[in-house]
C-alpha positions as CSV (number, residue, x, y, z in Angstrom):
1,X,-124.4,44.4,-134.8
2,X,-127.3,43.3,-133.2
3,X,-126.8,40.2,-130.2
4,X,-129.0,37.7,-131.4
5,X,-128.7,35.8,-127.9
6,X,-129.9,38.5,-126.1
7,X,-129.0,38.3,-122.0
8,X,-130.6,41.6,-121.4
9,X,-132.7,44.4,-123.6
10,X,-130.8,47.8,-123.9
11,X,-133.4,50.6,-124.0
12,X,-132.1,54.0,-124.6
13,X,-134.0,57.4,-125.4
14,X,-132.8,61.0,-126.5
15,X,-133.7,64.1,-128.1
16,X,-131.7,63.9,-131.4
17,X,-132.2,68.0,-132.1
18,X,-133.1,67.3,-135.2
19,X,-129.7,66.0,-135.9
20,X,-127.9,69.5,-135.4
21,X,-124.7,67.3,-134.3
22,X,-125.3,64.8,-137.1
23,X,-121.3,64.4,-137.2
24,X,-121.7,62.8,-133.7
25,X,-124.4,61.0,-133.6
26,X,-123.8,59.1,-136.9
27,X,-120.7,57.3,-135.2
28,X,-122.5,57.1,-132.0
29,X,-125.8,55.3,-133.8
30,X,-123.3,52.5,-134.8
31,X,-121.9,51.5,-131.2
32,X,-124.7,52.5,-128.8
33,X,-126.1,48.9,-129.3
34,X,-129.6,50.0,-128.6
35,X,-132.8,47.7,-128.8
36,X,-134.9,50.0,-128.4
37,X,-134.0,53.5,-129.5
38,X,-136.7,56.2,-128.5
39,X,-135.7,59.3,-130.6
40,X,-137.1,62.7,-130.6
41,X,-137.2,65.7,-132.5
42,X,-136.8,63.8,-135.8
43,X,-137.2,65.1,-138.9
44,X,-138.3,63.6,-142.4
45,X,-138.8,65.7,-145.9
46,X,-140.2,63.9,-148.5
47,X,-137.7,64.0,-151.6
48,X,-134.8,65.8,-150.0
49,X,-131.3,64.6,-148.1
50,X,-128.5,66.9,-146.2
51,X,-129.0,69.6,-144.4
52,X,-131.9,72.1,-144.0
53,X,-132.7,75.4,-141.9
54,X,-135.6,75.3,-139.1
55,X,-136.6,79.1,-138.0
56,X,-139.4,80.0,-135.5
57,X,-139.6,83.8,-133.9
58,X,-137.0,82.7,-131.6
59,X,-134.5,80.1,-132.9
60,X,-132.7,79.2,-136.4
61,X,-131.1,75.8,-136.2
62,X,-129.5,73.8,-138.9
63,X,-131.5,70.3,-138.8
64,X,-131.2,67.1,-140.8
65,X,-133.5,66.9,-144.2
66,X,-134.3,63.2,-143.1
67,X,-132.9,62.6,-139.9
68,X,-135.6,59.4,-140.0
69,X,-133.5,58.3,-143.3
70,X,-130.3,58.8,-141.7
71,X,-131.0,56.8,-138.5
72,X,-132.5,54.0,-140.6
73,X,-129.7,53.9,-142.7
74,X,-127.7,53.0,-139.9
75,X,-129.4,50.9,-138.2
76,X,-130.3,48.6,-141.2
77,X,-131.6,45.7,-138.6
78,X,-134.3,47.6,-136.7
79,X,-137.4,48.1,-137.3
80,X,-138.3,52.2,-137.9
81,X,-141.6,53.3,-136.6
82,X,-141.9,57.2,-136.7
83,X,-144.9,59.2,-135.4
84,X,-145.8,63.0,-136.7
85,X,-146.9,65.6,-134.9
86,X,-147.1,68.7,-136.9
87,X,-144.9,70.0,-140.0
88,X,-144.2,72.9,-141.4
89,X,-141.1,75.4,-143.6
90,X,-137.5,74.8,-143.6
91,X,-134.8,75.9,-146.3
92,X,-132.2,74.2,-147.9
93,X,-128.8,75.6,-148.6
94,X,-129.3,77.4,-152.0
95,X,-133.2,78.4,-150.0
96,X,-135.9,76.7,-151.4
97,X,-138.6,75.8,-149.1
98,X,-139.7,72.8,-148.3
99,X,-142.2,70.6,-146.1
100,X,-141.0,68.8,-142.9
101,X,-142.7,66.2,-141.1
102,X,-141.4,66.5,-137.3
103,X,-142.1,63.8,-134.8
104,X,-141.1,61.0,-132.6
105,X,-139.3,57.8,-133.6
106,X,-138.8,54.3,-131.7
107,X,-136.2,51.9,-133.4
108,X,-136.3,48.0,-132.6
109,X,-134.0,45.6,-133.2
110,X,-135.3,43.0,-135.5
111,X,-134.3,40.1,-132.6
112,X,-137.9,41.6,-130.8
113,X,-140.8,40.7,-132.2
114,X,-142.8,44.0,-132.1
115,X,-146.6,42.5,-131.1
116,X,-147.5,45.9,-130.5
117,X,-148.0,49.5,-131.8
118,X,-149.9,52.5,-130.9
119,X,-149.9,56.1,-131.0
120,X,-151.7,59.0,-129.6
121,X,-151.6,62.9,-129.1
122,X,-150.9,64.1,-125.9
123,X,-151.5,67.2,-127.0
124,X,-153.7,69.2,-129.5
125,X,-153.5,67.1,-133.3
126,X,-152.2,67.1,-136.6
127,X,-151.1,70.3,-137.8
128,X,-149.7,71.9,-141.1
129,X,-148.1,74.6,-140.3
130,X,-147.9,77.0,-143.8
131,X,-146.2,80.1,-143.3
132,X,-144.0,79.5,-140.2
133,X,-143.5,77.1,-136.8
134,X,-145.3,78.5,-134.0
135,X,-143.2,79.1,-130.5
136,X,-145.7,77.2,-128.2
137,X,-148.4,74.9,-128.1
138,X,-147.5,72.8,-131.1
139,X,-148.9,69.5,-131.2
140,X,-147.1,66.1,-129.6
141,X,-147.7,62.7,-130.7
142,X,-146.3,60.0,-128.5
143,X,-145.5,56.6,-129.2
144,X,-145.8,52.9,-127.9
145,X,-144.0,49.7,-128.8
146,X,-145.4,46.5,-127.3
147,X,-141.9,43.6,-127.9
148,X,-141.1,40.0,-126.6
149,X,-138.5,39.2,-125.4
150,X,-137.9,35.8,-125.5
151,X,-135.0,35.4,-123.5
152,X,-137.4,36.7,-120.6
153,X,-140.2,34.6,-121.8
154,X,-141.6,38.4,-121.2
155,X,-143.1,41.6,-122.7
156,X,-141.8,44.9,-122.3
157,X,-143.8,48.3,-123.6
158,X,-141.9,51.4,-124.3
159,X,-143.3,54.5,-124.9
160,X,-141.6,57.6,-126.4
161,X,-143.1,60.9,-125.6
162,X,-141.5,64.3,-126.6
163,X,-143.5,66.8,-124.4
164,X,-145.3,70.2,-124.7
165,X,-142.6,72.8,-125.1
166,X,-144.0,76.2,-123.1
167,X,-141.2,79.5,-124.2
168,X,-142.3,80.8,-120.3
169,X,-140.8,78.0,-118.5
170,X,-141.3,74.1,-117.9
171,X,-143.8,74.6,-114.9
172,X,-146.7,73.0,-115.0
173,X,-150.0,74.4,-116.6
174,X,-153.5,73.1,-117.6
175,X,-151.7,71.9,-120.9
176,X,-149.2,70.0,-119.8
177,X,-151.8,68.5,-117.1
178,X,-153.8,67.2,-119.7
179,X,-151.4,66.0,-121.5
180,X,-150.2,63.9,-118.5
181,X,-153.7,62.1,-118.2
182,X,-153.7,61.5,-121.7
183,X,-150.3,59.8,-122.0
184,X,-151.5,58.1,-119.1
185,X,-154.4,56.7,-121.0
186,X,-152.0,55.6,-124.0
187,X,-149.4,54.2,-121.8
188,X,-152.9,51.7,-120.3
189,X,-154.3,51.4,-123.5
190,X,-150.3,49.8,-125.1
191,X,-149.3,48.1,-122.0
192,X,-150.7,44.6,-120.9
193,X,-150.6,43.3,-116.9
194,X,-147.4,41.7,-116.4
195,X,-145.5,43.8,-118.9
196,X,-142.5,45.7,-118.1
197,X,-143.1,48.9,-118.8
198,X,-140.8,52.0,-119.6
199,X,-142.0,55.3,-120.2
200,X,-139.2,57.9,-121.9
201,X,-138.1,61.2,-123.6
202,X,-137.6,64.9,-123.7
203,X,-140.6,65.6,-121.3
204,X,-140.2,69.5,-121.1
205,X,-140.5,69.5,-117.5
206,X,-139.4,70.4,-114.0
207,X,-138.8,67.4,-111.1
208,X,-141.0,68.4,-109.7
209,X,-144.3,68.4,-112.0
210,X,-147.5,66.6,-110.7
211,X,-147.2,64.5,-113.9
212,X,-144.8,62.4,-112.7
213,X,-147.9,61.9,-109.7
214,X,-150.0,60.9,-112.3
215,X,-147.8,58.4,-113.7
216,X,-147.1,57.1,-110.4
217,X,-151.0,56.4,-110.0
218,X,-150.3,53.9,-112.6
219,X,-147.2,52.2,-111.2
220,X,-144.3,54.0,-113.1
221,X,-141.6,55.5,-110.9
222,X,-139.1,58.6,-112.6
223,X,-135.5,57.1,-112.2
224,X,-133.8,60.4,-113.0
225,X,-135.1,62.8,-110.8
226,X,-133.5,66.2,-110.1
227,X,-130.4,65.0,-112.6
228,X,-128.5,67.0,-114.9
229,X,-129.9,65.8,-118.5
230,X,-128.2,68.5,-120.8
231,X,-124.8,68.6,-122.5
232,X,-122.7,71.8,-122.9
233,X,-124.4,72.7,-126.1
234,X,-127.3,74.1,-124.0
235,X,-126.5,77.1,-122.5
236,X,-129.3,77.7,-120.7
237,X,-128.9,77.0,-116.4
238,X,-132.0,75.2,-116.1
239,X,-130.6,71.4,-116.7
240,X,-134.0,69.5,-116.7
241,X,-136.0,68.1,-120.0
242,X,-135.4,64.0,-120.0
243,X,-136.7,61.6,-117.8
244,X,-137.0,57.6,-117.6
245,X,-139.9,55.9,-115.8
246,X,-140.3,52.2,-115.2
247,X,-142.7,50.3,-113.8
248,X,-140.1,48.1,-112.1
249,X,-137.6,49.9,-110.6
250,X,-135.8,46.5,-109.1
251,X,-136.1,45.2,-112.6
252,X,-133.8,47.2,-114.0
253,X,-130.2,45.9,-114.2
254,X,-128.5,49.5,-115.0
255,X,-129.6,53.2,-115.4
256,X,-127.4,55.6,-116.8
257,X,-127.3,59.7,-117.9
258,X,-124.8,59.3,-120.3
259,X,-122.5,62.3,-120.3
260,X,-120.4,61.1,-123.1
261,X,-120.3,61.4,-125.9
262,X,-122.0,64.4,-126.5
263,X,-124.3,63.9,-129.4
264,X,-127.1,66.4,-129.2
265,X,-128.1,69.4,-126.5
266,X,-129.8,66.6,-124.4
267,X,-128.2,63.4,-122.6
268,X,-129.2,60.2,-123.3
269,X,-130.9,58.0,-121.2
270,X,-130.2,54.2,-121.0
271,X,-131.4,51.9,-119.0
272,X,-130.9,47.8,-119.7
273,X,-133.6,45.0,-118.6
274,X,-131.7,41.4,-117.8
275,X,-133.6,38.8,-118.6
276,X,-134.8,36.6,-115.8
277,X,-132.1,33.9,-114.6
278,X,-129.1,35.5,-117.3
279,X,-125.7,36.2,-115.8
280,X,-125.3,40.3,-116.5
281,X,-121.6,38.7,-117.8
282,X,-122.9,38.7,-121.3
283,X,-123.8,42.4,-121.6
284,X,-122.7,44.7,-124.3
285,X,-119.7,46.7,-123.0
């Protein structure tokens, strides 16, 4: 249940694989007492519930019909604002085909007033994607929440970004440049002076990427670093795709990888915001 006396706002983001371990993260979405939930990878079929099949030239994963449905139905006091990026095929167990939307999701509790809402592509635009999901260069929406909190007396932005997945590797190219100027430009265009301002999700990229320079033009600093972000469902040893910037690192009451439980092939993030003169005694555990 949601603290309506809120001492502190509890943001957390992670990649939800398209709810490939919905048996864990449906019992997790009850007690990670988010107020801002910054989701990637969702999923939403129009018409259809359970489970479906996603297949590219590389991967076949089982994914939630309506992941957006299934978070929503468990979080029945936040607010559920989902941006598409692109859609396309999946099966369902007997093998019809049908349409998936696929896209990014923020979740506020109903205690913040959401002043606030903008989206943007970061990369390419809408696409439909008829015969099969491409391997690279598929469009990414990202998404902004403007909320006050009123314990602060202050405004907080969050954006939600799932970034440009590249099959060769996470190091930077042209793409993923331009998409760093133009999340950039959403991130100035959400955010108002004075706000706090977090900037999260599956970015798709190495420490070390001249994004996180461009970000830091604009006063966000990356509080995770060269950090392990992956659980032991990814088998691959390259263990870096989320990251968590903030645009006041001395603001930020506690930042946390969380390890466990393990809920999807990514970590999530969390990170909670006190609110000015509020003892951290009243936190959530």
């Amino acid at each position: 249940m949601v603290d309506l006396n809120l001492v502190h706002v509890r943001i957390i983001s992670l990649n939800a694989w398209g709810g490939a371990m919905f048996d864990e993260l449906a019992p997790w979405l009850d007690t990670c007492g988010a107020d801002v939930l910054c989701l990637q990878e969702i999923t939403h079929t129009p018409g259809l519930g359970g489970w479906t099949r996603f297949d590219d030239a590389d991967r076949s994963l089982p994914q939630r019909a309506n992941l957006l449905a299934d978070v929503r139905s468990r979080l029945p006091r936040h607010h559920g604002l989902f941006a598409v990026s692109d859609a396309g095929p999946v099966q369902d167990h007997e093998g019809w085909r049908h349409r998936q939307d696929f896209g990014v999701a923020t979740f506020v509790a109903e205690s913040l007033p959401v002043v606030g809402m903008r989206s943007a592509f970061v990369h390419g635009d809408y696409t439909e994607h008829r015969d099969q999901w491409p391997t690279d260069g598929r469009a990414r929406a990202a998404l902004a929440v403007r909320v006050y909190d009123r314990q602060a007396e202050r405004f907080v932005t969050v954006v939600n970004l799932h970034g440009l997945r590249d099959p060769r590797g996470k190091v930077d190219t042209p793409a993923r440049h331009a998409q760093a100027e133009r999340l950039a430009d959403l991130v100035g265009e959400a955010r108002h002076d004075g706000d706090m301002t977090v900037v999260c999700g599956d970015f798709n990229l190495l420490p070390d990427s001249k994004t996180f320079q461009i970000l830091a033009e604009i006063g966000l600093t990356d509080l995770v670093g060269t950090a392990d972000t992956r659980t032991s469902r990814y088998a691959k040893p390259l263990r870096h795709a989320g990251y968590l910037l903030v645009s006041d690192p001395a603001g930020v009451e506690r930042f946390e990888i969380v390890a466990e439980p393990e809920v999807s092939d990514h970590r999530a993030l969390l990170i909670e915001v006190p609110a000015h003169g509020r003892s951290p005694g009243g936190s959530r555990p």
